[in-house]
C-alpha positions as a Markdown table, in Angstrom:
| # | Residue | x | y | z |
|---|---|---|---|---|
| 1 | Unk | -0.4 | -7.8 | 5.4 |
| 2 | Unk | 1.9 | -10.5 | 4.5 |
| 3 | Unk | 3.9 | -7.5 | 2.5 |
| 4 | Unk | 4.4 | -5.6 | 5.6 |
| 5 | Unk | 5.5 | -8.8 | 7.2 |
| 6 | Unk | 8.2 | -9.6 | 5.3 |
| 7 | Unk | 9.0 | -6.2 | 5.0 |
| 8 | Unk | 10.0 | -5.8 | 8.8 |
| 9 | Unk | 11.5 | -9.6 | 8.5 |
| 10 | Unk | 13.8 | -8.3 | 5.7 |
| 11 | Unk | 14.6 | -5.5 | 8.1 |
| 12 | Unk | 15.6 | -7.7 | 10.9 |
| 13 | Unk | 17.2 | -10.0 | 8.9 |
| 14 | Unk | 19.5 | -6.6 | 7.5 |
| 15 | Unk | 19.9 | -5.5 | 11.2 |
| 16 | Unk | 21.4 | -9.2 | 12.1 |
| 17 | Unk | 23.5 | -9.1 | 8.9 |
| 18 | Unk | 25.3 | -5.6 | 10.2 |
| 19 | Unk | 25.5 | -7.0 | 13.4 |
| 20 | Unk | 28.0 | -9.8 | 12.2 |
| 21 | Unk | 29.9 | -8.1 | 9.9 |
| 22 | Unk | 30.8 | -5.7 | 13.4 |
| 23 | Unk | 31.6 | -8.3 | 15.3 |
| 24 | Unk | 33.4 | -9.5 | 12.5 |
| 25 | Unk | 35.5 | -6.5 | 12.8 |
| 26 | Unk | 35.8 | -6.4 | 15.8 |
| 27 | Unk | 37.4 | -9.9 | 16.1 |
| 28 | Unk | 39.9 | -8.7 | 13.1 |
| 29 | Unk | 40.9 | -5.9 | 15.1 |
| 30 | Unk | 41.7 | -8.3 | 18.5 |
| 31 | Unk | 43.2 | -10.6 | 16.1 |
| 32 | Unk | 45.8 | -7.8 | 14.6 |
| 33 | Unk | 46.4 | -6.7 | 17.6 |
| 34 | Unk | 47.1 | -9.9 | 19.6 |
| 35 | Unk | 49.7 | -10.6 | 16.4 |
| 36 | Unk | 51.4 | -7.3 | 17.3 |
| 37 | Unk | 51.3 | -8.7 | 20.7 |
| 38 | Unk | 53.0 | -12.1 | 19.6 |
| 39 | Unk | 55.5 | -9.6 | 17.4 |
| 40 | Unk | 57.1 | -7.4 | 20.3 |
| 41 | Unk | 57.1 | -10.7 | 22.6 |
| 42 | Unk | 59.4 | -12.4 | 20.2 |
| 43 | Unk | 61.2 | -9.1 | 19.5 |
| 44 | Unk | 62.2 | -8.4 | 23.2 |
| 45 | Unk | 63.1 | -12.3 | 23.4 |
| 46 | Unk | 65.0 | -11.8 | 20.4 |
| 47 | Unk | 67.0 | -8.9 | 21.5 |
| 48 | Unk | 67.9 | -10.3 | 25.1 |
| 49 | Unk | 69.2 | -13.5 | 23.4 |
| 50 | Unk | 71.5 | -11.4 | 20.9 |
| 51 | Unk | 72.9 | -9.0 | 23.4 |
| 52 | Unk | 74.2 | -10.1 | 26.5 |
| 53 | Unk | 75.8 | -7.0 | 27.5 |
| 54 | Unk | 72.0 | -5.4 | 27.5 |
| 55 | Unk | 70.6 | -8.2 | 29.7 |
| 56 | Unk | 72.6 | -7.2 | 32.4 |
| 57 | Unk | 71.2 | -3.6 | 32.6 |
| 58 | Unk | 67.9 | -4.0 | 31.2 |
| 59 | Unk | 66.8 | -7.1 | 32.5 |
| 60 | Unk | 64.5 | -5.9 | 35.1 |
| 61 | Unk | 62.6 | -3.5 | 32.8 |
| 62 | Unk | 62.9 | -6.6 | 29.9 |
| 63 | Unk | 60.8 | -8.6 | 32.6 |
| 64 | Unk | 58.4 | -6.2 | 33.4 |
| 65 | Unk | 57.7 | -6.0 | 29.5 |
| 66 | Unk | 57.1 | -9.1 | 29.2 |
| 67 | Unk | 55.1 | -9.5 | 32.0 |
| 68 | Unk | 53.0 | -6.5 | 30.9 |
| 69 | Unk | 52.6 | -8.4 | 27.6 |
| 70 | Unk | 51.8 | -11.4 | 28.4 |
| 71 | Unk | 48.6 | -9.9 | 30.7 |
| 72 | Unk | 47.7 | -8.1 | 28.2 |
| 73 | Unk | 48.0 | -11.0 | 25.5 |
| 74 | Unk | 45.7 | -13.1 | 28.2 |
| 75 | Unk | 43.3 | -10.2 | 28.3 |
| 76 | Unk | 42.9 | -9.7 | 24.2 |
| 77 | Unk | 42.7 | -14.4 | 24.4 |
| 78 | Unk | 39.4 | -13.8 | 26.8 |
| 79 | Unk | 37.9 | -10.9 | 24.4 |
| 80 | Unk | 38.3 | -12.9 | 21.8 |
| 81 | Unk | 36.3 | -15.9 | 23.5 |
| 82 | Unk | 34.0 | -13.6 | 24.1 |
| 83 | Unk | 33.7 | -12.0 | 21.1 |
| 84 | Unk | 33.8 | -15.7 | 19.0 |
| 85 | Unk | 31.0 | -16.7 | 21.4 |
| 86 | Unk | 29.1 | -13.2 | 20.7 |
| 87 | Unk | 29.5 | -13.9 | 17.3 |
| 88 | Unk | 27.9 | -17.7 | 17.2 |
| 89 | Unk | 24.6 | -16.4 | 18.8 |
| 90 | Unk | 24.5 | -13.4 | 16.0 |
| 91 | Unk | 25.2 | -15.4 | 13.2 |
| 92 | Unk | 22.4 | -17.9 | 14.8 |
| 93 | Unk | 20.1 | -14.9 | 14.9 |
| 94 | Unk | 21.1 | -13.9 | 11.4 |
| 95 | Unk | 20.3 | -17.5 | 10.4 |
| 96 | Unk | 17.0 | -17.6 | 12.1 |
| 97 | Unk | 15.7 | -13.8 | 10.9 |
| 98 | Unk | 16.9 | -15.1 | 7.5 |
| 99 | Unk | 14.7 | -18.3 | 7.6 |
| 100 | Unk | 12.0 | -16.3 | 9.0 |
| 101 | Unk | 12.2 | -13.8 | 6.0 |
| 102 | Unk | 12.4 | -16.6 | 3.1 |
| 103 | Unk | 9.0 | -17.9 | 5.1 |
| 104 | Unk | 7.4 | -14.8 | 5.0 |
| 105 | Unk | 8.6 | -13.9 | 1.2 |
| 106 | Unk | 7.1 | -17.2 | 0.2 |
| 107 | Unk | 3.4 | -16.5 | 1.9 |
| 108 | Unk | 3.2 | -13.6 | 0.0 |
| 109 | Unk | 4.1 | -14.9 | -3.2 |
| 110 | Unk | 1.5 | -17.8 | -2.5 |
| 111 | Unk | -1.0 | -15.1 | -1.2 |
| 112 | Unk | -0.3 | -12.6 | -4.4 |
| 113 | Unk | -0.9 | -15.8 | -6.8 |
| 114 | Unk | -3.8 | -17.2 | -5.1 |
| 115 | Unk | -5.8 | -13.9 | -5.3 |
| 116 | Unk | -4.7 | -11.1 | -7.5 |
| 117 | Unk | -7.3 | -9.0 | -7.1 |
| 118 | Unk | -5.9 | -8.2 | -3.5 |
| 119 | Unk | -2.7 | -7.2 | -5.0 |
| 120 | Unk | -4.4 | -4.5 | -7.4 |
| 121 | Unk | -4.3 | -0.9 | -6.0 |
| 122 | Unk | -7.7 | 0.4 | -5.4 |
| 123 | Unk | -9.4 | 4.1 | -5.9 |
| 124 | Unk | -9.6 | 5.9 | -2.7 |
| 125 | Unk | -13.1 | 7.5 | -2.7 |
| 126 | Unk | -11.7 | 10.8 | -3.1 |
| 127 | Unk | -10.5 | 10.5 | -6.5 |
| 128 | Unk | -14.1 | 9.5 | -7.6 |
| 129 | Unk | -14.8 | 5.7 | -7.2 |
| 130 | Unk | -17.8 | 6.0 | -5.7 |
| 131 | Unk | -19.3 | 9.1 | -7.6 |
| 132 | Unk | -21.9 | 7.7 | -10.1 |
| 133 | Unk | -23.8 | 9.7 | -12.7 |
| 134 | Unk | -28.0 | 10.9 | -11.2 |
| 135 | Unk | -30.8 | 9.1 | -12.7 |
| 136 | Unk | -32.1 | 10.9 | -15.2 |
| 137 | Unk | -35.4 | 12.8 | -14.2 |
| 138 | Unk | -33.9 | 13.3 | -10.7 |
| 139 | Unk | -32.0 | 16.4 | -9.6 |
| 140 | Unk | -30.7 | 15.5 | -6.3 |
| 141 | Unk | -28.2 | 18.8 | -6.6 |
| 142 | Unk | -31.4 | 20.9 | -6.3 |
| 143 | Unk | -32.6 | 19.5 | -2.7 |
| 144 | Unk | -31.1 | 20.5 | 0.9 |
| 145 | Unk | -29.6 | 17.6 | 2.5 |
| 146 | Unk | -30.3 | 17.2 | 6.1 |
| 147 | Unk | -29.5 | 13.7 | 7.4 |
| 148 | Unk | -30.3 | 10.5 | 6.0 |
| 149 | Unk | -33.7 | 11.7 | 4.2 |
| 150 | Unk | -33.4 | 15.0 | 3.8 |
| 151 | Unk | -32.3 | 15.2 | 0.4 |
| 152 | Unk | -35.0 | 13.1 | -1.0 |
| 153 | Unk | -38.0 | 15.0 | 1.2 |
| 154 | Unk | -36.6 | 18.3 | 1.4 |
| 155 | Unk | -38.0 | 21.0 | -1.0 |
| 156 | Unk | -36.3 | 22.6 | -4.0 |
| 157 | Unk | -34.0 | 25.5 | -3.1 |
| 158 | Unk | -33.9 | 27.9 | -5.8 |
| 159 | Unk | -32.7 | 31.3 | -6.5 |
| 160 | Unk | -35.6 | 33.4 | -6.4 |
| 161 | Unk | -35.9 | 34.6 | -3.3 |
| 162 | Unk | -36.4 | 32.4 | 0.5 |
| 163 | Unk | -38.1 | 29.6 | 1.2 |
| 164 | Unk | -40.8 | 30.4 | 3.1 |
């Protein structure tokens, strides 16, 4: 019992483990992506300070770009929050199922050194544990069984013809 236990606590304790490493890659991916976000905000800033003749033209659609950029930078900083805060509670639950499975993995260790004999695999009775050799003088094999007596009272069954 205390196998199967920290069986499924190894299980869950696996499952939280995945969990973090997605939402670990997850953040990654908001992170590279709020960089590219920083990159094309300081390129467009870049390119209206070193052209002026541009600025005059484009600086309607410049603002708008910016603008886009900027929401969408704002956007990516609250999915991150979320995310960070996502990935505090896994991490907790990773922590937790991981204590839980270190508890359970030392109960059985306890409960397979305390009392070996539990531990050692047993003989279903169809492979013969229970069949035992006849007294001698007996021949059980050569009475009709019907319920719980009627192989000791019944009468011998033999091949000569029917019992009459």
């Amino acid at each position: 019992m205390t196998a199967a236990r920290m069986q499924k606590a190894q299980r869950l304790h696996d499952v939280q483990k995945s969990l973090q490493r997605l939402e670990e890659e997850r953040i990654a991916v908001l992170q590279s992506r709020q960089a590219e976000l920083a990159s094309l905000q300081e390129e467009i800033v870049g390119s209206l300070n070193a052209d002026e003749r541009i600025q005059d033209l484009l600086v309607p659609v410049i603002v708008r770009r910016l603008k886009s950029l900027s929401a969408e930078s704002t956007r990516l900083a609250a999915e991150l929050e979320r995310r960070y805060h996502a990935l505090r509670m896994i991490a907790s639950r990773t922590k937790c199922a991981e204590r839980l499975s270190q508890t359970y993995e030392q109960q059985h260790a306890r409960a397979c050194a305390e009392n070996p004999a539990k531990t050692t695999a047993r003989n279903p009775s169809y492979l013969g544990s229970y069949a035992h050799p006849s007294p001698s003088g007996s021949c059980f094999r050569e009475r009709a069984s019907c319920g719980l007596t009627g192989g000791l009272s019944g009468r011998a069954i033999s091949g000569d013809g029917p019992v009459p």
